[in-house]
N, C-alpha and C positions, 0 to 999 in steps of 0.2 A: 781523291781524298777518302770516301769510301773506303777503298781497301786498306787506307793510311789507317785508318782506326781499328777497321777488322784486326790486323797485324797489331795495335800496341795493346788489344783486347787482351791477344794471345803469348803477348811477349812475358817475358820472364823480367822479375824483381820491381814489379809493379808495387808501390808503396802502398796504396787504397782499399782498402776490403773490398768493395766492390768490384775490382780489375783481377783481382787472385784466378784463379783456374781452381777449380773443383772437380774431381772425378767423380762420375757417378758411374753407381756400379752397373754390373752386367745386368742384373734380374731389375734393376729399376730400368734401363733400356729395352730388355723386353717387353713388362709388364707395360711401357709407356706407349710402345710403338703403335698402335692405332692412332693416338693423337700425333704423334708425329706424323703421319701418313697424312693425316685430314690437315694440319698445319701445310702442307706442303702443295695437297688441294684447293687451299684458300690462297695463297698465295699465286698459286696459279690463275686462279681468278682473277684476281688483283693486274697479274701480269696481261692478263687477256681482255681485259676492260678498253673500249674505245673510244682514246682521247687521253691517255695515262700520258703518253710523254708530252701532253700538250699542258698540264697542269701550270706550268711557269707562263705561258703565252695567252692560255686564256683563260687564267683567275679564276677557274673553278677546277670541282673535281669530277669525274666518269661519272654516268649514271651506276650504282651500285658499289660502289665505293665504298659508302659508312657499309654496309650489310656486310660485306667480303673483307672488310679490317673487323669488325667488329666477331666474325665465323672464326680469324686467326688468333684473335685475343681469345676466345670459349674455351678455343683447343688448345691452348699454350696455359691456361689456368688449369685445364685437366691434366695435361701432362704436369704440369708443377705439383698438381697434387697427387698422381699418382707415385710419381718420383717421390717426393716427402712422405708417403708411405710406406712406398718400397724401402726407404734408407731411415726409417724411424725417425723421423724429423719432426714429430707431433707437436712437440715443444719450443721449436725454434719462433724466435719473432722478427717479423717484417717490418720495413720504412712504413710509414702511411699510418700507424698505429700509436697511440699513448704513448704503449712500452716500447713500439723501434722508435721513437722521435728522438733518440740522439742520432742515430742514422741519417736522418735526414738533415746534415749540414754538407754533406756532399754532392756536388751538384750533378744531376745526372749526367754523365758521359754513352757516349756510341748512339745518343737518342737518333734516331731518323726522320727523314722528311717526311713518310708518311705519319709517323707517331706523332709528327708535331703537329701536322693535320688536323687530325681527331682531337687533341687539345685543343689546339685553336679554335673550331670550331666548340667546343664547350666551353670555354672561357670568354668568349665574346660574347655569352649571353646573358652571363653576367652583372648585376647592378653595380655593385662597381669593379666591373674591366677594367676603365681609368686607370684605376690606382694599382690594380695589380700589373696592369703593363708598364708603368710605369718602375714598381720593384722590379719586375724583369729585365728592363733597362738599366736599372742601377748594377743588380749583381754581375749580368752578363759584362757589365764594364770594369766595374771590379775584378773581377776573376781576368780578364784581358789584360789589365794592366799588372797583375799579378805575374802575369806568364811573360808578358813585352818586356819587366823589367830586367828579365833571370836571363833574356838573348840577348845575344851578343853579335848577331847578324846584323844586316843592312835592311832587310828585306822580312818584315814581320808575316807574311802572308804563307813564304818557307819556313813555318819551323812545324817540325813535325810529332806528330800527335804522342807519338812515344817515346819525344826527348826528355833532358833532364829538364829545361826549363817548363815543358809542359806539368810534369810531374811534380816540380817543387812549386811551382806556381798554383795546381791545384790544392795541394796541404796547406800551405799558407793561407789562401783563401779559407779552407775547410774550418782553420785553426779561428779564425773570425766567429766563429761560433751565431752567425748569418743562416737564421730555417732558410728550408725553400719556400719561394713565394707562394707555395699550394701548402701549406702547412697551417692548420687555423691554432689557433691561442693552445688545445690540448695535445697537437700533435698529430691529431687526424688529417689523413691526406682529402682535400675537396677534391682532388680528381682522380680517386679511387680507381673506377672503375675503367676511367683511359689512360693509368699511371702507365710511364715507358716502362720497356723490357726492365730495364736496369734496377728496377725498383720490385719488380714482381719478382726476378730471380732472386733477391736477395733473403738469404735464413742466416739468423743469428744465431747461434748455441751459445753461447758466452753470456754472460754478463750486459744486457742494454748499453749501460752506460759505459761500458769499454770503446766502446762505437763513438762514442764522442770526441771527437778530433781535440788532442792535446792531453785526452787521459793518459795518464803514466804505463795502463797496458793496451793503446790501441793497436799495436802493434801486435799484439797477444791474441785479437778477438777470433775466436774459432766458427767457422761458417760454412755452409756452401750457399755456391753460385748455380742455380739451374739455368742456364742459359737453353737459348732455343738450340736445336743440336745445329751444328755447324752447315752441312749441305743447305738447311735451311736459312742460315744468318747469309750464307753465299747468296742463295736467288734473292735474299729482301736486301743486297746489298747490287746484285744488278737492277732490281726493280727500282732504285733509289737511283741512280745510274739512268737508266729510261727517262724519270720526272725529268731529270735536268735543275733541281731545285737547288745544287750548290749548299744545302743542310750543314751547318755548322755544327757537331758532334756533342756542342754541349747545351742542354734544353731550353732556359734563357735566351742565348743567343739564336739557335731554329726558331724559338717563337718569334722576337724581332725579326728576324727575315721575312717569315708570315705577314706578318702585318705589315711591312714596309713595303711586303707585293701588294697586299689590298689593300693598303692604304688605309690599314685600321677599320675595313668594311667584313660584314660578313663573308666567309668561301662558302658558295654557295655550291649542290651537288646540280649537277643538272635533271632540270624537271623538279630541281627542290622548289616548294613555294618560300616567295621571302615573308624574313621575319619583319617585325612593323619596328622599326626604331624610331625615339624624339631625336627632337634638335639638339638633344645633346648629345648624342648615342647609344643613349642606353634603351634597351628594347622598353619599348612601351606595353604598360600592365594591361591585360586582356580587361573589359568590363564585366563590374561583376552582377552579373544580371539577376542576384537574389537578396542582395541591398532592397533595405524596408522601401524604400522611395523608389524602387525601381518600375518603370514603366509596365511592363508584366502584371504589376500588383494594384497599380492604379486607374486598369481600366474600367469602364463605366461611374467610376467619380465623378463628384461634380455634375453630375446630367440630370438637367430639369431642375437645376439649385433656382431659386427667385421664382419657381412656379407654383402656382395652388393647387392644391389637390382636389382633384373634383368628385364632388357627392354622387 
């Protein structure tokens, strides 16, 4: 499946701004290539971590895991910003922001298992996770039923990631005018800083609001896509491949998968220490040990109270 998405990434007459192909030129692939380099270094890591393809078996993840996803996200944001230099992009706007929050009614597509990871793990810590995986739950079944309805097959498990009914199944959906579940009241994305690829590569030149699925020139919006360069989408689509996770390509749905292996429990890294959760699940508030009443502040009170003071 992996490679089914890689290929309708790359396919031609994809309807979605975000699926287009963008060229970047020659002097922004030179000026970028040390991060590509270190991108391909962290990845390696990743690849060479022990216990990686056991992540589905034994519910957690490698020791060094968050540090080496976290070394490919540093390097994949300098390279985007290098690239958006090189190609004058200064002004272009991103998902996750005020001005790109029309962008943000399409649901990330090619996300992977490890990107759903690093989410996961930041949204379970959450006061209310509840509710937000719950929205997860909704959309991921909306946008399913979106796509089941346009096949015409037997067999909904074959249809493939870069057919028609994929493609008019996501517009439809898109056209619902449905944020993503990480999108708060102004548009700001809450998981900024673990947003998938698919959201970082994303630069608007156009007009914001042309981005908004049903406007009369979506079809018009002018952009590039900084993808991670190819050789490297290759190895994070065999590392994907190794987990064995079965990752569902669209972000909603990898998150339910998540949780449906832990069963709604923290993924814990190994040698992580756990986090303290109530009986309801939601992580319980550290004490706040500089509260007027607090114990700290109280001692020697009270001592020798009902005594006489002696002459």
């Amino acid at each position: 499946m992996v490679w089914g998405f890689i290929g309708a990434l790359f396919g031609r007459g994809r309807p979605l701004p975000r699926d287009r192909n963008s060229k970047i030129s020659r002097a922004a692939k030179k000026a970028a290539q040390p991060h590509v380099d270190a991108m391909a270094r962290a990845i390696s890591t990743l690849e060479g971590l022990e216990g990686i393809a056991d992540v589905a078996i034994e519910k957690r993840i490698p020791k060094g895991f968050s540090a080496a996803y976290s070394d490919l996200q540093k390097h994949y944001d300098s390279y985007i910003a290098t690239v958006r230099e090189a190609m004058n992009l200064g002004d272009a706007v991103v998902p996750g922001t005020p001005e790109g929050k029309p962008a943000c009614y399409e649901v990330p597509m090619a996300v992977t298992g490890a990107e759903a990871i690093v989410i996961y793990r930041t949204i379970r810590t959450w006061p209310d996770f509840p509710e937000v995986a719950k929205k997860l739950a909704e959309q991921g079944e909306r946008q399913f039923n979106e796509i089941q309805s346009r096949y015409t097959g037997k067999d909904p498990s074959k249809i493939r990631m870069g057919s028609k009914p994929v493609q008019e199944g996501r517009i439809a959906y898109a056209k619902e005018a449905e944020p993503c579940a990480f999108a708060d009241a102004k548009g700001r994305c809450r998981i900024w800083d673990q947003r998938p690829q698919s959201c970082r590569m994303h630069h608007i030149q156009t007009d914001p609001e042309w981005s908004r699925p049903g406007h009369p020139n979506f079809d018009q919006v002018k952009l590039v896509n900084i993808r991670i360069p190819l050789r490297q989408q290759v190895a994070l689509a065999q590392l994907e491949k190794r987990m064995v996770l079965g990752a569902s390509p669209f972000l909603p749905a990898t998150l339910m998968q998540i949780i449906q292996l832990v069963e709604g429990n923290m993924l814990y890294e190994v040698g992580e220490a756990p986090v303290r959760f109530a009986a309801d699940g939601k992580v319980m508030a550290k004490a706040n040990r500089n509260r007027k009443n607090a114990k700290k502040f109280n001692k020697g009170k009270g001592k020798g109270k009902g005594k006489k003071k002696r002459k």
